[in-house]
PyMOL commands that place a pseudoatom at each C-alpha (Angstrom):
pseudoatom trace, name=CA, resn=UNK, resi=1, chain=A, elem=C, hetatm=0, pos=[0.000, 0.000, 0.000]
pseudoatom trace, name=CA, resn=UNK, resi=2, chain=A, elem=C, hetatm=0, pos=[0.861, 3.500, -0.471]
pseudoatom trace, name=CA, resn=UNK, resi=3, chain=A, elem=C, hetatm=0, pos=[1.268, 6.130, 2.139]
pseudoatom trace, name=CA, resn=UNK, resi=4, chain=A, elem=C, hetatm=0, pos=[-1.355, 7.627, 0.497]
pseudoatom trace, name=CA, resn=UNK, resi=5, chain=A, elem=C, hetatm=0, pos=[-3.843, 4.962, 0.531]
pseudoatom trace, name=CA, resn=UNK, resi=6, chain=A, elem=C, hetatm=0, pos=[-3.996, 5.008, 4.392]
pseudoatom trace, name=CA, resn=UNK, resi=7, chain=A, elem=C, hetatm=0, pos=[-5.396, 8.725, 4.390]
pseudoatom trace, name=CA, resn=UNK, resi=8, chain=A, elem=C, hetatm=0, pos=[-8.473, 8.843, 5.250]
pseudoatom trace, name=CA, resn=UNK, resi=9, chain=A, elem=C, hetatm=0, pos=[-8.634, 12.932, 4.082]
pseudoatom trace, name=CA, resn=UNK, resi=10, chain=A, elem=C, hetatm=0, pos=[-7.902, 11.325, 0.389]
pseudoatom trace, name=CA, resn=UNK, resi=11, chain=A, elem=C, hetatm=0, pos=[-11.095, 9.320, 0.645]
pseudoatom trace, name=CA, resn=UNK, resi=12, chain=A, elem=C, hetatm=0, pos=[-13.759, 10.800, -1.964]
pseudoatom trace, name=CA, resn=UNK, resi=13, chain=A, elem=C, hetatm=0, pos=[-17.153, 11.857, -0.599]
pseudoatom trace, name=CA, resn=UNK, resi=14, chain=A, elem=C, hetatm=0, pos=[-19.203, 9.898, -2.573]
pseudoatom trace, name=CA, resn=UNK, resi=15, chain=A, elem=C, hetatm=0, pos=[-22.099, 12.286, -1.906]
pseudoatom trace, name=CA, resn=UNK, resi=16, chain=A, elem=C, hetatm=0, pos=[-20.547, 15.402, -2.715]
pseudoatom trace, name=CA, resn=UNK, resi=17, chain=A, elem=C, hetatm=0, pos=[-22.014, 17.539, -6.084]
pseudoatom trace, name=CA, resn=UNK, resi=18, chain=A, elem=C, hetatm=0, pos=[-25.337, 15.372, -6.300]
pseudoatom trace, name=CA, resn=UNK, resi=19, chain=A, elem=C, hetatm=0, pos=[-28.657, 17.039, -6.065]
pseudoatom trace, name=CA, resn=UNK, resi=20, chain=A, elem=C, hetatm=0, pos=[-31.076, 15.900, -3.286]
pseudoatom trace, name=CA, resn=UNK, resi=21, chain=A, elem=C, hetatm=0, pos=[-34.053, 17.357, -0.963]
pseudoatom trace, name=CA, resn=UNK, resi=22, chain=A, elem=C, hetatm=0, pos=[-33.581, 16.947, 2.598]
pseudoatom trace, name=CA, resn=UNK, resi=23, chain=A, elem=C, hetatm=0, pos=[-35.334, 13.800, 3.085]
pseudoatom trace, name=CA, resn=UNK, resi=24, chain=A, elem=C, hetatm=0, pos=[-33.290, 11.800, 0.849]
pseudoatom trace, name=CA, resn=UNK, resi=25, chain=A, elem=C, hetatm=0, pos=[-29.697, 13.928, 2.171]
pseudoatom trace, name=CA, resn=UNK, resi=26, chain=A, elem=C, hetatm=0, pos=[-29.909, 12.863, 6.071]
pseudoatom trace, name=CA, resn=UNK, resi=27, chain=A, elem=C, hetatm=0, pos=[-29.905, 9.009, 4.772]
pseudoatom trace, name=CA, resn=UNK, resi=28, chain=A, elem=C, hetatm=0, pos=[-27.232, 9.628, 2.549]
pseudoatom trace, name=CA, resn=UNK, resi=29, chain=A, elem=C, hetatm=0, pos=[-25.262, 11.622, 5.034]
pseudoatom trace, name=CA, resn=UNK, resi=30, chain=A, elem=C, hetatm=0, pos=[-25.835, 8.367, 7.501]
pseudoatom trace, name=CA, resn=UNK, resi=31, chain=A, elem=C, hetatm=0, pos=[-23.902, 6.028, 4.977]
pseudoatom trace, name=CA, resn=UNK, resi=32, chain=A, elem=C, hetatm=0, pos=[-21.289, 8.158, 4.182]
pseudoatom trace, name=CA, resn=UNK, resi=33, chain=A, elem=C, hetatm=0, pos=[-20.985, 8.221, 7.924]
pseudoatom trace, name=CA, resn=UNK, resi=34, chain=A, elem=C, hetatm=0, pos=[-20.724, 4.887, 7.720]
pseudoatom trace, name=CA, resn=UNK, resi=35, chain=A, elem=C, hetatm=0, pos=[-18.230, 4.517, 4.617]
pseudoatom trace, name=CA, resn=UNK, resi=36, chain=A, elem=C, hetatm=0, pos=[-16.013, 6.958, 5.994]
pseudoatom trace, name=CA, resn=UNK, resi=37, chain=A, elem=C, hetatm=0, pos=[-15.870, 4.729, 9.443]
pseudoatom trace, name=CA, resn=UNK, resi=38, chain=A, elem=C, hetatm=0, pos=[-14.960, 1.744, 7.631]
pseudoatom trace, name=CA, resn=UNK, resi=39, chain=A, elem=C, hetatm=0, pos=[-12.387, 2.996, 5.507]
pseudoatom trace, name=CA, resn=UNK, resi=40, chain=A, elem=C, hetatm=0, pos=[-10.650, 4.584, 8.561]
pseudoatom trace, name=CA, resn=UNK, resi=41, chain=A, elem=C, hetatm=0, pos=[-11.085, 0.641, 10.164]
pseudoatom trace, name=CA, resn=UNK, resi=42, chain=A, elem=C, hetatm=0, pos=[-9.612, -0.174, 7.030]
pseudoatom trace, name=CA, resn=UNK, resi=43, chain=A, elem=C, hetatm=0, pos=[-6.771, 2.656, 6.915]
pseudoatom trace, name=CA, resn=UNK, resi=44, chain=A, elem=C, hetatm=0, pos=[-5.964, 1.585, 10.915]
pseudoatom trace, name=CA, resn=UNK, resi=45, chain=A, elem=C, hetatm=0, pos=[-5.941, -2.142, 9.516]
pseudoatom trace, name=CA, resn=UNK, resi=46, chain=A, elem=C, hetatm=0, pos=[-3.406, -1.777, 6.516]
pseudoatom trace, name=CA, resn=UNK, resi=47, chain=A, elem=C, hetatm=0, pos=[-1.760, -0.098, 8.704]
pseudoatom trace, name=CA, resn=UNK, resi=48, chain=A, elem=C, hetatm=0, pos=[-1.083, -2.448, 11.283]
pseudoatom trace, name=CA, resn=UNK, resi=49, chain=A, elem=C, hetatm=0, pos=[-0.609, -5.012, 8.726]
pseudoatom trace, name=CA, resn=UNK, resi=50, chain=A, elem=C, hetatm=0, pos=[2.316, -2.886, 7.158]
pseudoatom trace, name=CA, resn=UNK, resi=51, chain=A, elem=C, hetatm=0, pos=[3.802, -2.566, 10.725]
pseudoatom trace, name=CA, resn=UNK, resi=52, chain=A, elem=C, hetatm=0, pos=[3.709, -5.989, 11.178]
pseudoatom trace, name=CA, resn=UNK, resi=53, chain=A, elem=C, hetatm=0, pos=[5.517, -6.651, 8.116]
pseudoatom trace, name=CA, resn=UNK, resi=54, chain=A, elem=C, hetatm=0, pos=[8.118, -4.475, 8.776]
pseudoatom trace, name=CA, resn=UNK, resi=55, chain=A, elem=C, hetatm=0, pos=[9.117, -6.054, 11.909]
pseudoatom trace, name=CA, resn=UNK, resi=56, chain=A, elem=C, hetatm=0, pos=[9.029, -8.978, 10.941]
pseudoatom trace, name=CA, resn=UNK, resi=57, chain=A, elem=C, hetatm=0, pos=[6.323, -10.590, 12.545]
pseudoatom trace, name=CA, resn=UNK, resi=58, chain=A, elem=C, hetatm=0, pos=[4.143, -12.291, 9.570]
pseudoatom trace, name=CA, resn=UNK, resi=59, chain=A, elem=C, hetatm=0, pos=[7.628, -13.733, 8.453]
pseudoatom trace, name=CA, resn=UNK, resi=60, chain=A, elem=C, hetatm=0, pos=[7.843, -15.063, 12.014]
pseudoatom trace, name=CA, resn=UNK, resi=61, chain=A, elem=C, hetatm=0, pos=[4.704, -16.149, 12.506]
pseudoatom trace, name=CA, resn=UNK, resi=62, chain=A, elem=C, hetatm=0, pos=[4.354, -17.932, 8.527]
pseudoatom trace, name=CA, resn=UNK, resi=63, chain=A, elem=C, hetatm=0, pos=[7.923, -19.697, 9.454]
pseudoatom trace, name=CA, resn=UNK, resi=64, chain=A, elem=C, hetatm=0, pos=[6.233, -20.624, 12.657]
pseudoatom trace, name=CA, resn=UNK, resi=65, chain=A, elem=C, hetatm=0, pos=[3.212, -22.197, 10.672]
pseudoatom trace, name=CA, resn=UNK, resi=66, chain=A, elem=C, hetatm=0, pos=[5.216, -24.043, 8.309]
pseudoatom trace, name=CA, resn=UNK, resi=67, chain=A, elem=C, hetatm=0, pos=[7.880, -25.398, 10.692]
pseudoatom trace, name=CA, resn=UNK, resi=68, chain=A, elem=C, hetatm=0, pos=[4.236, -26.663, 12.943]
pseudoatom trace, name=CA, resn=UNK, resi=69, chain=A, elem=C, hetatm=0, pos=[2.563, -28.562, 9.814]
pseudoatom trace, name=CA, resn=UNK, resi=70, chain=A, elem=C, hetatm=0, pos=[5.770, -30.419, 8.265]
pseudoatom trace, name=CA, resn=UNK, resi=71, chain=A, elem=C, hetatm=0, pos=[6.453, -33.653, 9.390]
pseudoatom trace, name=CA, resn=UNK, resi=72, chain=A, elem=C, hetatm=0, pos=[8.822, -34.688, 12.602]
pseudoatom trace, name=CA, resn=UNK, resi=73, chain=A, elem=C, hetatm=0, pos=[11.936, -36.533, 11.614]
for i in range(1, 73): cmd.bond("trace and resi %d" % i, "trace and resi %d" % (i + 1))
show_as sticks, trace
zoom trace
């Protein structure tokens, strides 16, 4: 991932430029609510995943894995 994809500022508002009344715009506000939430969850996730690989730990825990499942001599 790029720097940039973890941004959550970068994140379009899917909403933005569209006409609507008020009745449909509070629903629509509600899921981009919502959107915006999970792509920060998402942001916070890649995140830790790219921290993880940094330090090593999915190398770790994979050679842990594999060294677990092959046979014993």
């Amino acid at each position: 991932f790029s720097p940039n994809d973890t941004i959550v500022s970068n994140i379009r508002d899917s909403h933005n430029g569209r006409q609507q009344g008020s009745i449909g715009r509070s629903a629509d506000v509600a899921a981009n609510v919502r959107y915006k939430h999970s792509m920060e969850v998402l942001a916070r996730a890649m995140q830790d995943v790219r921290i993880a690989r940094d330090e090593g730990w999915i190398a770790t825990f994979m050679s842990e894995q594999i060294n677990q499942s092959s046979p014993s001599r």
